[in-house]
N, C-alpha and C positions, 0 to 999 in steps of 0.2 A: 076658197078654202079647199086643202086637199085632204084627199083620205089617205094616207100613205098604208102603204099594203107589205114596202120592203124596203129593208136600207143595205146600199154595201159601198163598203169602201167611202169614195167621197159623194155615194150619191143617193138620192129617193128616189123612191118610186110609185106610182097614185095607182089606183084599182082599176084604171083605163093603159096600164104601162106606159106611161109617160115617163119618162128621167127628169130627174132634176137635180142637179149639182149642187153640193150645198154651202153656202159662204159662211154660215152662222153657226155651225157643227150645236144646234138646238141650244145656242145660248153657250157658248166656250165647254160645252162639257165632250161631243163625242173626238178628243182630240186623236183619239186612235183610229179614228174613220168609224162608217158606222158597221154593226156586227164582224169587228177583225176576229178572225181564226182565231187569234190566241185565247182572245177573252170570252168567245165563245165556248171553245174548249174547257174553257177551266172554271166557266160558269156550269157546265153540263157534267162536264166530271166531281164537283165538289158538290151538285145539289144528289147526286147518286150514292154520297154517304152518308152526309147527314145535312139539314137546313140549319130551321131553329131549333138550339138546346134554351143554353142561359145566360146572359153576355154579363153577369155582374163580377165575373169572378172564379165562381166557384166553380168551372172548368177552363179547363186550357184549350182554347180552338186554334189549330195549327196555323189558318189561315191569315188569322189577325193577329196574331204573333210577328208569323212571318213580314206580312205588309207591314204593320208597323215598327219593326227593327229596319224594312227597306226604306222606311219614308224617315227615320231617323238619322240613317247613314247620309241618306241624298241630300237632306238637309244640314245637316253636321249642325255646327256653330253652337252646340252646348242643347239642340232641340232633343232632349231623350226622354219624351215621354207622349203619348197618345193616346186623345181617347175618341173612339169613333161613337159619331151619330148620324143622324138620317136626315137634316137639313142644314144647310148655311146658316140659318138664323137659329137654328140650334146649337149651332156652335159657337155664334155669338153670346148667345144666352149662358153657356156653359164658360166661355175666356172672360167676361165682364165679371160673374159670380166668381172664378179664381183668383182676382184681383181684387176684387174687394173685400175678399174673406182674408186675402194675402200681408195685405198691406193697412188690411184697418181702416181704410179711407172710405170716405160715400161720396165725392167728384167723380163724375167722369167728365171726359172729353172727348168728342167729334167733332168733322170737319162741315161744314157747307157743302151743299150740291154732294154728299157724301150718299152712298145707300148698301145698306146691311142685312135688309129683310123686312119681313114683315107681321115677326111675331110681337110683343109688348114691347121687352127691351129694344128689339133690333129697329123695331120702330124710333123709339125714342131717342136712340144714337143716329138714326138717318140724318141725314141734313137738309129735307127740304119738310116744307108746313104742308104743301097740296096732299101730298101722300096718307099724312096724321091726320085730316078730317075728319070729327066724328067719332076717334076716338081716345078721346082725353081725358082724364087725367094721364100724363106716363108718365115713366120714372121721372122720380124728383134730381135735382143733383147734376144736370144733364146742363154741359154748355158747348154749345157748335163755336169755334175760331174760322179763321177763313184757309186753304188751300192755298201753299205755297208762299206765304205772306209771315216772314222768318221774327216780324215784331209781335205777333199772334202768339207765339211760343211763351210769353213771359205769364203767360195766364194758367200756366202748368206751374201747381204748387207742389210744396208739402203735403195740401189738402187733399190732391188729384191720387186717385187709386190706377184710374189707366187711364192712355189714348188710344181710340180705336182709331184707324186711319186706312183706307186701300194705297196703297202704292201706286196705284194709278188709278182716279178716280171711272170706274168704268162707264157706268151709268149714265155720267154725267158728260157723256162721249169722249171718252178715251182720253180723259185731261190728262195729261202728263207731269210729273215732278219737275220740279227747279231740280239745278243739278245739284247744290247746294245743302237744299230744306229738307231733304231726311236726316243727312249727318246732321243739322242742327237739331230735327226733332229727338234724336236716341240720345246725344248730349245732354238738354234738356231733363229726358225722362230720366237719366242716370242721374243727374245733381240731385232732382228731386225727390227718388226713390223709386219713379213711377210708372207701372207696369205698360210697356211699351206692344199692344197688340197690332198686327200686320192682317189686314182682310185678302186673302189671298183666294179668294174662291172663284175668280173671273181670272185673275194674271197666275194663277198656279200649275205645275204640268205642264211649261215648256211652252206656255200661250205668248210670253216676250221674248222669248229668246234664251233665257235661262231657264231650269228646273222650275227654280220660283223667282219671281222679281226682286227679291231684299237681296238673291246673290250677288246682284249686277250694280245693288247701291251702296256698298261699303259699310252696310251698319250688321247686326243682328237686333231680329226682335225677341220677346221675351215669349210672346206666344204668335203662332201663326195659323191662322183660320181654309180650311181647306175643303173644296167641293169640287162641283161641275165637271172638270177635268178627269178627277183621280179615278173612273169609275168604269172608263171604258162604255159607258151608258150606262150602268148599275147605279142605281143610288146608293152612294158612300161619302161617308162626311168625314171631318175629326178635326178639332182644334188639340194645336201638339204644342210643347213650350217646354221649359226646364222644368225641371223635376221638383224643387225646391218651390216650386210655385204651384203646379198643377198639383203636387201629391195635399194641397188642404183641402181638396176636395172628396177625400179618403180617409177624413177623421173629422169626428164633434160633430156632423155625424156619420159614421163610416162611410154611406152611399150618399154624400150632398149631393151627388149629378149622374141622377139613373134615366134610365132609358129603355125599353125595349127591344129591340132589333137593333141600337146602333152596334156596328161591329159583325154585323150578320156576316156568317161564314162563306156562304153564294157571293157576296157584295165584296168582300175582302178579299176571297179569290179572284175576284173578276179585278179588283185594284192592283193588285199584285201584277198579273198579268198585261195589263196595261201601263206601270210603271215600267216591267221589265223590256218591254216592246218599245217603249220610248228611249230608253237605255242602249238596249242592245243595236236598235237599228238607226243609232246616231242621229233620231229625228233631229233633232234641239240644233245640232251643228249643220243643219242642209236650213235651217230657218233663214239666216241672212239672204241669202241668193232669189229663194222667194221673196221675202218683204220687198227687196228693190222694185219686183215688177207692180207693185202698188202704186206707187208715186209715178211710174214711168207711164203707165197705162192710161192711169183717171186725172185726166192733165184738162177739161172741158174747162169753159170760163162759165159755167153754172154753178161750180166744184167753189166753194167761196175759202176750207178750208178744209187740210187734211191732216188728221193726227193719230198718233200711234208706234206701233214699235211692234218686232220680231211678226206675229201674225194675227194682232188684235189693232185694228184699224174704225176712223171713224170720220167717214165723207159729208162733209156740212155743205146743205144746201142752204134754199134762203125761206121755205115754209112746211113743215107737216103734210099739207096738201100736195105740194108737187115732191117730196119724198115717198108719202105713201103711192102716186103716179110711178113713180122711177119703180118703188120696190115691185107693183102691180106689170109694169111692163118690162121687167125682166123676167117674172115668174113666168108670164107668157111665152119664154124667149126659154125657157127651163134653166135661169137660176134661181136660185134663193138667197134672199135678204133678206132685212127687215129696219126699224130703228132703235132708238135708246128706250129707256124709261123716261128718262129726266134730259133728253135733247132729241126732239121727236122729229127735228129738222135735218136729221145727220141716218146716213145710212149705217149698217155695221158688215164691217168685213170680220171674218173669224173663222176662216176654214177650218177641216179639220188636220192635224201636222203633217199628216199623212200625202196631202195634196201634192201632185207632182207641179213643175212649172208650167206645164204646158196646159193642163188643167186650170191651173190658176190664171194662168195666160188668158184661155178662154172665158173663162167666168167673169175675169176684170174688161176683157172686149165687150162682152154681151151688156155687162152693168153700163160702160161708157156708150154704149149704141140708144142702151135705153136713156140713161139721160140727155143724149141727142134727140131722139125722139121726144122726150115729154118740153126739154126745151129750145129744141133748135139751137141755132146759132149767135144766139143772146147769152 
C-alpha cells in the first residue's frame, strides 16, 4: 500500500519520494494528468470567491453555466441540457428516473457483465448477481439481455422506458462493441419509443479516442452519463440529454432530482478547465500514435488477450493470482496498475491523456518485464 504525498503530471509520489508512473490515471478519471496547472489554477481562483451558495436554481453560478454550455457544444447531437451531481450512480439514478417519468413506462433494460454503481438503482441495472448479495429486494421491472447479441434487441418493447448500456463494457474488461449492435440498439429504441441511455463515465473525456465514445458509433443517445474524466481530479458528475426529456424532472414536482453540491462551483470550474486543456492541446488527436505502442510492447505468450481502443486497454492473463503478482511487481519497478471489478484476471491500462510516448513506452516495458518475471517463458 502507498501513502501518496504528491501527484504531477503522469506520476505519484509515496512519503519516502519514490515515483511511480501512473497507468490507471485512479480509475479513468485524472485524464489531464495529476494536479495540471490549469485546473489547479482555476480550482484556487474560484474557491477565492465563492464555494457553496445554492445549486437548485435560484442563483446563477457562472461556473456551471459556463461548463455546461461547454459539454453541450462538445457533445452537440441535440444533447442541451445538464444537470450535474456528485456520483456516477447518481446520475444513474437521476437518467433512469427521467425516463420513466418520460415516457410512462416501468421496464428497464441492462446488459450482462454490465456495471453502473452501487447505489439501489445502479445496482439493480448492474449486470452481475455477485455484486447484489445481500441486498435484495431491488427495483422491480429490471431485465439484463446479453452484450452485443443483435437477437437480444427484440425484448425492447412498448413497455421498456429505457436501455442503460456502456458503449464499451468497462468493468467487464474493456469488452468492446460489435461494429454493428449500437446502430441496431438506437434503431430498436426509436421504433419503440424508448429512452436510449449511454454510461459514459469510464469511456468519456477522450479516454477512446474521441470526446465521448457514441461520436465514433454513428448513433446518438438520448441521455449521456458523465464522471471520472470530466473533473480533472475534482469530483464532478452530470447526466446531460435533450431537453424534452430531462426538463420532467422540473415539474409535478418542480425539484424531482435535488442534490446538494452537485454543480458545485470549485468542481465546475476545475471541469471547465480540464475540458478546455483537452481541447485546446489536441490531446484526443496525439491518442492514436499512443494506443499503437500497446499491442506493439505487451506481445508475451502469458498475454492470452488484449482489448481496447484509443487509451483504455485491458491485458488478460490466465488467473487473479498471477495478475495481482504482475500488478505487485511492477509497482516495485514504479509502475502502476491494477485490475477489473468483474475480470480480475486482466490488468488495466488507462493513463492519463497527457502521457507522452516515451513515457508510455516505459511504463508498457516495465508492465512486459514484469509479466516476464512473474511468468517466464511459458
Amino acid at each position: 500500500m502507498l501513502e501518496i504525498t504528491k501527484g504531477e503530471g503522469v506520476y505519484l509520489f509515496d512519503n519516502e519520494e519514490n515515483k511511480y508512473l501512473d497507468l490507471i490515471s485512479g480509475i479513468s478519471v485524472s485524464n489531464v494528468g495529476h494536479c495540471a496547472p490549469e485546473v489547479v489554477e482555476a480550482v484556487r481562483t474560484q474557491a477565492g470567491k465563492y464555494m457553496h451558495t445554492l445549486v437548485y436554481g435560484e442563483y446563477v453560478l457562472e461556473p456551471s453555466v459556463r461548463f455546461a454550455e461547454s459539454i453541450c457544444q462538445a457533445a452537440g447531437s441535440g444533447i442541451s441540457v445538464v444537470y450535474f451531481v456528485n456520483s456516477g450512480a447518481e446520475a444513474v439514478e437521476g437518467a433512469l428516473k427521467a425516463a420513466k417519468k418520460y415516457t410512462k413506462r416501468k421496464e428497464i433494460i441492462a446488459f450482462k457483465d454490465s456495471y453502473h454503481g452501487s447505489t439501489h438503482a445502479a445496482l439493480s441495472v448492474t449486470g452481475n448477481d455477485w455484486i447484489k448479495e445481500g441486498y435484495g429486494p431491488l427495483l422491480p421491472f429490471v431485465k439484463h439481455i446479453r452484450f452485443n447479441h443483435p437477437e437480444d434487441l427484440a425484448q425492447i418493447t412498448t413497455e421498456t422506458a429505457c436501455v442503460i448500456a456502456e458503449p464499451i463494457q468497462a468493468e467487464a474488461g474493456v469488452r468492446m462493441p460489435d461494429k454493428d449492435f449500437f446502430l441496431l440498439l438506437r434503431k430498436r429504441c426509436t421504433e419503440t419509443g424508448t429512452v436510449l441511455i449511454l454510461d459514459e463515465v469510464q469511456t468519456g473525456f477522450g479516454r477512446t479516442g474521441s470526446l465521448f465514445a457514441f461520436q465514433q458509433m454513428g448513433i446518438v443517445p438520448d441521455i449521456i452519463l458523465l464522471a471520472k474524466g470530466m473533473g480533472g481530479g475534482m469530483p464532478i458528475v452530470a447526466f446531460a440529454g435533450k431537453k424534452e426529456i430531462l426538463s420532467v424532472l422540473s415539474k409535478n414536482p418542480i425539484l424531482g432530482n435535488i442534490n446538494t453540491f452537485g454543480g458545485h462551483p470549485v468542481c465546475t470550474a476545475a471541469g471547465l478547465a480540464c475540458l478546455n486543456k483537452i481541447q485546446q492541446e489536441n490531446l484526443i488527436e496525439k491518442i492514436p500514435a499512443k494506443s499503437r505502442w500497446i499491442k506493439s510492447i505487451l506481445t508475451h505468450p502469458a498475454i492470452l488477450q488484449i482489448s481496447g481502443t484509443g487509451l483504455m486497454y485491458a491485458v488478460e492473463l490466465d488467473t487473479f493470482e498471477n495478475t495481482l503478482s504482475v500488478v505487485q511487481r511492477s509497482l516495485e519497478k514504479g509502475v502502476i496498475t491494477d485490475w477489473f471489478l468483474n475480470k480480475t484476471n486482466a490488468l488495466r491500462i488507462a493513463p492519463p491523456l497527457t502521457i507522452t510516448e516515451a513515457e508510455l513506452i516505459h511504463g508498457l516495458t516495465v508492465l512486459h518485464e514484469s509479466i516476464h518475471d512473474v511468468y517466464g517463458n511459458r
